[in-house]
N, C-alpha and C positions, 0 to 999 in steps of 0.2 A: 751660840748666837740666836737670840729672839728676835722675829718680825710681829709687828705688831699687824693685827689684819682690822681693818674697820668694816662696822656690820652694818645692813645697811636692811630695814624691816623691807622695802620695797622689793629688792633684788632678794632677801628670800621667799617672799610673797611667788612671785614671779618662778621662782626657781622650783619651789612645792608643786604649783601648777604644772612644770614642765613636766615632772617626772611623774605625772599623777598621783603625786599625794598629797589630802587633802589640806588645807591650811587653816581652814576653819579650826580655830583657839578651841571652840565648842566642842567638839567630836573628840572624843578619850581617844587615846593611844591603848591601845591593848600591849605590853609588855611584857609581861608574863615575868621574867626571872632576867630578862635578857640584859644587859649590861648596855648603858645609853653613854653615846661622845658627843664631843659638841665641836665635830669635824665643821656641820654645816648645822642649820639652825632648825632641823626637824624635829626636835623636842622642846625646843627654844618658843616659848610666849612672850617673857619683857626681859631686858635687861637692862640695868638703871648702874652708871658707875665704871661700870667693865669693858674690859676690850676683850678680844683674842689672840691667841698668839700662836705662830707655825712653831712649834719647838724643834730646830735643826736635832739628829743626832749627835754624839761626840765620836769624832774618829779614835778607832781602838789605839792608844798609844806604842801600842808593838807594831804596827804595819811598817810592812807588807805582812800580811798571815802566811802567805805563800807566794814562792818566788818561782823563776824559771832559773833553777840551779844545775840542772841535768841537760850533758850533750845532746844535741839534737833539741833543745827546745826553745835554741834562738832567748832572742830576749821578748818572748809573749806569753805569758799567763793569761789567756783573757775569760770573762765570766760571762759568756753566751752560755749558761748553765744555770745549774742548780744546787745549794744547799740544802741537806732534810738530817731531822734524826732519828735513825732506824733505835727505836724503844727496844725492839727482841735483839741486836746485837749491840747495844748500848756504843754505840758511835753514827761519830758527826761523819756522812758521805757527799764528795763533791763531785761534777762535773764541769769541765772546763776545758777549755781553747790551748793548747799549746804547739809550738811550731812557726813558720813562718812561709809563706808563700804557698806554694805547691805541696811543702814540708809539713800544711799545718795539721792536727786531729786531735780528735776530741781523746779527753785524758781524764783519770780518776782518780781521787785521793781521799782519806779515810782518818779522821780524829780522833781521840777520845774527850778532848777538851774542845773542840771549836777554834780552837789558836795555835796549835802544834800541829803540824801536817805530816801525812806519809805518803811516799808514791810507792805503791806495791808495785813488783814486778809481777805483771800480768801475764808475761810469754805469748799474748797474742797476736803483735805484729811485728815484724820484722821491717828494722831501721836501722840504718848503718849499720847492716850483717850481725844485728844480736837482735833477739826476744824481750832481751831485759830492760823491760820499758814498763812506764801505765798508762799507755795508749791501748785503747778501746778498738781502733778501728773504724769509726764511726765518727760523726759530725751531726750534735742535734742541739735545740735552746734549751735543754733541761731535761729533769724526768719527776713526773708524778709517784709516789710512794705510795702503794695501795696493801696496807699488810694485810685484809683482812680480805683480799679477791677470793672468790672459791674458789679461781682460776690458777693456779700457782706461777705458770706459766706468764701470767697478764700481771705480776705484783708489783713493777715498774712498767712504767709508761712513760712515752718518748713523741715529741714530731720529729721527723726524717724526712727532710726535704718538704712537703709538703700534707705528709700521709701520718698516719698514727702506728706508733710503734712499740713493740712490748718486749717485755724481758723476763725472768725469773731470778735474774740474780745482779739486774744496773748496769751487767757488763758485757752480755750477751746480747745484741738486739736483733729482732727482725721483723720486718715490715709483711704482716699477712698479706695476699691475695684477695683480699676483701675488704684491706682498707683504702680512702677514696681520697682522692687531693681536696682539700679544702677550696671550696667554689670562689673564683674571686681572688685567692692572694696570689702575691707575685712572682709569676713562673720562676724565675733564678733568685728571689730573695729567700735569705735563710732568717730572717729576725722575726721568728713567728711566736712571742712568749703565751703559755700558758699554764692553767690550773684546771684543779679540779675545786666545783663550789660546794662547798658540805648544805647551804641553803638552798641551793634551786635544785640539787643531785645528779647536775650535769658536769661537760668540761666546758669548757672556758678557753676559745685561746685569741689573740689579740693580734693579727696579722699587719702587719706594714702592708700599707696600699700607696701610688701615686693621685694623687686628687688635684686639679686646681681651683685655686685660690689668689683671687688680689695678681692676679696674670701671669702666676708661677705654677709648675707642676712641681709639685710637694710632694715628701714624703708625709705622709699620715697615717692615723692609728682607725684600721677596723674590729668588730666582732664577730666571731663565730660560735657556736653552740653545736655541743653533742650528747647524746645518750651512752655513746656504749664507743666513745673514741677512735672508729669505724668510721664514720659519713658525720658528714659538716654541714650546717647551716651554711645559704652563701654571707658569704662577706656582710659587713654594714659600717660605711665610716660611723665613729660615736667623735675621732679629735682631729680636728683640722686648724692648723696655724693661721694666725689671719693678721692683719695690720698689727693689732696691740703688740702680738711676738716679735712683728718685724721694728716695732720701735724697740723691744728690748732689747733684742738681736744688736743692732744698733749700737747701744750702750755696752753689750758685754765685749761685740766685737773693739770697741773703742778701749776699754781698759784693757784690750790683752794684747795687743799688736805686740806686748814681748815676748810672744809664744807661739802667734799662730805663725805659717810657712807665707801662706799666700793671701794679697788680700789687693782686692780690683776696685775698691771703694764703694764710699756708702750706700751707691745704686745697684750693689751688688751684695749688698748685708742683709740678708733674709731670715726665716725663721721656718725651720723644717721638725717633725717629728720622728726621732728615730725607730723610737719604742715604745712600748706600753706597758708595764707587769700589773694587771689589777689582779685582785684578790680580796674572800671575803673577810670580813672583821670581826666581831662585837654585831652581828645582825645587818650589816652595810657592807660596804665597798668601798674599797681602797686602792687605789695606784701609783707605780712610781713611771712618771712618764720622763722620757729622755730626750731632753730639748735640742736638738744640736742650729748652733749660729754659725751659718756661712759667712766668711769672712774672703773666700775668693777660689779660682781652679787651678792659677798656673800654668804650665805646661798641660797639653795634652797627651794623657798617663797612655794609651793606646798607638801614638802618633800617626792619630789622622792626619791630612793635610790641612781640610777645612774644619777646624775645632772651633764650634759653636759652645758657648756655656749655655747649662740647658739645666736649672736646677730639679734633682730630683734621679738623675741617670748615673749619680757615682761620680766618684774623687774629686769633690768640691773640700774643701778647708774649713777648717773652723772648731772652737769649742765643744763639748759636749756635757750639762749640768744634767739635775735631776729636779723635777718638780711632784709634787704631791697631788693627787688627784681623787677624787670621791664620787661615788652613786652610788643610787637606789635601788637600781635596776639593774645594772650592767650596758645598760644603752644611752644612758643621758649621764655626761660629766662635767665636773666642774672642777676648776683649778684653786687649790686648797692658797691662803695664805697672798689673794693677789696676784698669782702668776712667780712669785721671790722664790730661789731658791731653797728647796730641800738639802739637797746633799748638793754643795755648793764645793767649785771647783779648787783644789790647794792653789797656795802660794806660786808663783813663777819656778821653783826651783824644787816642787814636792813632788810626790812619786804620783800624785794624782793631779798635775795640773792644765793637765788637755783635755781629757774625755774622762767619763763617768758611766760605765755601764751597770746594771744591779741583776741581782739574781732574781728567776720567777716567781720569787714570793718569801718575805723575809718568815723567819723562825721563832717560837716565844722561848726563851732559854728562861729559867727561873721568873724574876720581877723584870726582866728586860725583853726586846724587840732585838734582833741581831736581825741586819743587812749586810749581808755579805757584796761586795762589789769589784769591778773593774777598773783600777787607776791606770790610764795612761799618761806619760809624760810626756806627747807627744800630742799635736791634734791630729783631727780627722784627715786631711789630705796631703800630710807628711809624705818623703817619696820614700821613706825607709816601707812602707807599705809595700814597693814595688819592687823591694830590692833583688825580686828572684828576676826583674823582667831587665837587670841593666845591661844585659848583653844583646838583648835585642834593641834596645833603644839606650842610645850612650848618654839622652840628655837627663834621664832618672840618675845613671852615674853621679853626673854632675849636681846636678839638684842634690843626691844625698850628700856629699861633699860641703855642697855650700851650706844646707842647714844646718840647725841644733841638733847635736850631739843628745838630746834628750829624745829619747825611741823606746824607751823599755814601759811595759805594762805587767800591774804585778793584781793580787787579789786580795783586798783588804775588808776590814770589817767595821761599820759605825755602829752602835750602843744605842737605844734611844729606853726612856720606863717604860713600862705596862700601863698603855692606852695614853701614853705621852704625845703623841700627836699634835694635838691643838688642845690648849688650855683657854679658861675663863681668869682671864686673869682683875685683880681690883687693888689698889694703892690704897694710901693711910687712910680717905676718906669711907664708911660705909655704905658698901656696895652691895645689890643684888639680880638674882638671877632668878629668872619665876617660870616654873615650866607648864606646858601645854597640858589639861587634862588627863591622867592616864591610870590605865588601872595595872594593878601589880599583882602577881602571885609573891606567898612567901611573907615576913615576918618582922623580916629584917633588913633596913636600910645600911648601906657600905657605898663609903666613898674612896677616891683617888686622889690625892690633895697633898698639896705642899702649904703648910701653913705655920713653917718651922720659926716665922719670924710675925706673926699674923695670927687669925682666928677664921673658924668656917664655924658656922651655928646653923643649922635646920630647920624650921617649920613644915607643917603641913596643911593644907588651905582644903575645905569643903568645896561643895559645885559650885557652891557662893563668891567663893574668893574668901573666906575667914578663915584664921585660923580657929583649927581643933583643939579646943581647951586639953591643957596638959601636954599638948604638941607642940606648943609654939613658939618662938625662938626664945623666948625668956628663958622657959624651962628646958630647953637642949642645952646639953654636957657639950659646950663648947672646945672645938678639935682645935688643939694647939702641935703642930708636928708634922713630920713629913710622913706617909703613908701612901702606898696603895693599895689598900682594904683595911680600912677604918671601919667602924662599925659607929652609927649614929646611934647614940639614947639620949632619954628624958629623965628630968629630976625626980618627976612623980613615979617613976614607973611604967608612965603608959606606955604601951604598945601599940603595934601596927598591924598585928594580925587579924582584928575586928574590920580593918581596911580593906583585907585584898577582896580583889573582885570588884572594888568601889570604885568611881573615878574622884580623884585628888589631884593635887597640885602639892608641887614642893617649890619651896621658896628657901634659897640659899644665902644665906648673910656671910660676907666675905669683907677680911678688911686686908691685907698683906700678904694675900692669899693666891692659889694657884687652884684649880678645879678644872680636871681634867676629864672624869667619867664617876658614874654613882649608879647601882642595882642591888636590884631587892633577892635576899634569901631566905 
């Protein structure tokens, strides 16, 4: 499924400004070799014909990738973790949520392909009087891969509770004596996702904060910064929910009343932030943020007497999608595609049709993007959540009784191309796209492009705006086909190498076309 996004020159004006970077047409972009998206419109000077478009992933047709098939693991796989692939021992390694209640801990499993799972027996915790489990011991949002630490000992990296954590071998962890709780997140929350950025050469992690907003305390998304995954930047919200979400909120909660548990009506349909996984790209910033729609509280899960709804404090109801998110910086975001769905919730009756969690930073397998994620069939303030608590309070009994039989959460995988993101997309009529001033390193122009029913043709334009004889779209070897790394030439011969260093402009002719990203070699 394609959303169409409408651009709007004003609101990227505006949006350059925010993030300090310049928008003046005039001033080159210095790019050097670096590979250019058209997430948001930072390389973008005109575009005549074209739209853009969020390009959902396609959910893997085998899901579940992994199930909760082993005693003791309840019905919850969940993906408060990590996928990566260790290159020196050529396998895909996860970490992940399994368990239920009191019962739950973090677990490990190991691929050779990305889609066939194995739970090693790790012998190090003892559950239901055996070893023979792959439980870790431990409970964290993921781990950092660092193969090349001089530190052997620091070559996985972890948060733990609040602190930084390391390992030598992903399954060991411990928490040094010197590492410092992150300033600012939330004493008892554990949804703290983060990275490590290869651009700025720090970490990165993305803590859940309560903020209010529009008269609600929210959950929302802050930032933190490190050098040495030790001591933390304080906090900084960068995403907070505001009206627009509560109207969507609104809508999603309205199409799904055949799913959610509880729902107190529309005065009570909000828009909360669960999470945030950003990560760097292509030279930019990308995230998948985790929208959840309250749809209502029910019973009071603690049985207080005086149960106040108090959004932001736990066991509210409701949905949980995925949105795509972008920056420049790390501190200023914006919501990719209009706010629409990314990874959009299944059918009423699919293994993902309540919540949606995703892993701290998707993977480049081959020409694809792999997302690994969390499908629950259940939403967020279901009472199967509580079900370790029904002997203290008999009305969760009952509550699990009366609801849907849908409770299971398993860990699945969506597929998206390399640098498929956000396309330029252009219909029958001839279309184009004309970029900002910039200079290139390198020789050779390569694009990303679907033009299997369509043509993409190239120019190159002087300071002037003309094009460069022998460059210009008459004489480009017109791309008929689907690629992602096409190599652009000319009839003549000419080259681009007398270029680099120079500032130019590329001007893209597209008629049935899909253009997705283009860099010079």
């Amino acid at each position: 499924m394609n959303i169409n996004v409408t651009c709007c020159c004003i609101a990227t004006v505006l949006l350059l400004l925010s993030i300090g970077v310049s928008a003046d047409p005039v001033v080159p972009l210095k790019i050097g070799k670096q590979k250019q998206l058209f997430v948001d419109n930072y390389i973008v000077e005109r575009m005549d014909g074209v739209h853009k478009t969020l390009n959902q992933p396609k959910k893997h047709p085998g899901n579940p990738v992994l199930k909760p098939d082993r005693p003791g693991e309840g019905n919850l796989a969940h993906m408060y973790g990590s996928v990566i692939y260790d290159r020196h021992a050529k396998l895909f390694k996860m970490w992940y949520w399994t368990g239920r209640g009191s019962e739950i801990s973090g677990a490990y499993a190991t691929s050779k392909d990305g889609i066939h799972w194995d739970k090693p027996d790790l012998g190090l915790v003892q559950f239901q009087g055996s070893k023979r489990n792959n439980r870790v011991g431990w409970m964290a949002m993921g781990m950092i891969y660092s193969p090349d630490d001089p530190d052997p000992g620091k070559r996985y990296k972890s948060i733990h509770g609040r602190r930084g954590a390391f390992s030598a071998d992903g399954i060991n962890l411990h928490v040094p004596p010197e590492s410092k709780d992150i300033p600012g997140a939330v004493v008892s929350d554990n949804v703290i996702p983060f990275v490590y950025d290869e651009l700025s050469k720090r970490y990165v992690a993305f803590p859940k904060v309560n903020l209010k907003s529009a008269g609600h305390e929210r959950r929302s998304v802050s930032v933190s910064f490190s050098d040495d995954f030790l001591t933390w930047t304080p906090v900084k919200p960068i995403l907070v929910p505001d009206e627009r979400d509560d109207e969507l909120a609104r809508k999603t909660v309205a199409a799904m009343r055949d799913r959610v548990v509880y729902d107190d009506g529309p005065e009570w349909h909000l828009a909360q932030f669960y999470g945030h996984c950003g990560f760097p790209y292509e030279g930019m910033y990308l995230g998948l943020l985790w929208v959840f729609d309250i749809s209502g509280w029910g019973e009071p899960i603690w049985g207080e007497k005086d149960f106040v709804r108090h959004p932001g404090w736990g066991g509210e109801d409701g949905p949980m999608y995925v949105q795509l998110t972008s920056s420049r910086d790390l501190v200023n975001w914006e919501r990719v595609g209009n706010r629409q769905p990314f990874i959009p919730l299944g059918a009423a009756d699919s293994y993902d049709s309540g919540l949606i969690y995703t892993t701290n930073r998707p993977i480049v397998v081959g020409d694809e993007i792999w997302i690994y994620y969390s499908g629950w069939e259940s939403t967020h303030g279901h009472p199967i959540e509580w079900a370790t608590e029904t002997d203290k309070y008999p009305h969760i009994a009952q509550a699990i009784k009366n609801a849907s039989p849908r409770t299971g959460s398993t860990i699945n995988l969506a597929k998206l191309r390399l640098d498929g993101w956000v396309s330029v997309d252009a219909g029958e009529s001839p279309s184009t796209v004309t970029t900002r001033p910039l200079v290139f390193d390198g020789s050779r122009l390569v694009i990303d492009a679907n033009a299997s029913s369509g043509s993409v043709a190239v120019e190159v334009l002087d300071s002037d705006g003309k094009a460069i004889p022998g460059l210009d779209a008459g004489a480009c070897r017109t791309f008929r086909g689907d690629s992602v790394r096409h190599e652009i030439t000319w009839t003549d011969g000419a080259g681009l190498a007398a270029l680099a260093g120079k500032p130019v402009r590329l001007r893209f002719h597209l008629a049935n076309a899909k253009l997705y990203s283009f860099g010079f070699r």
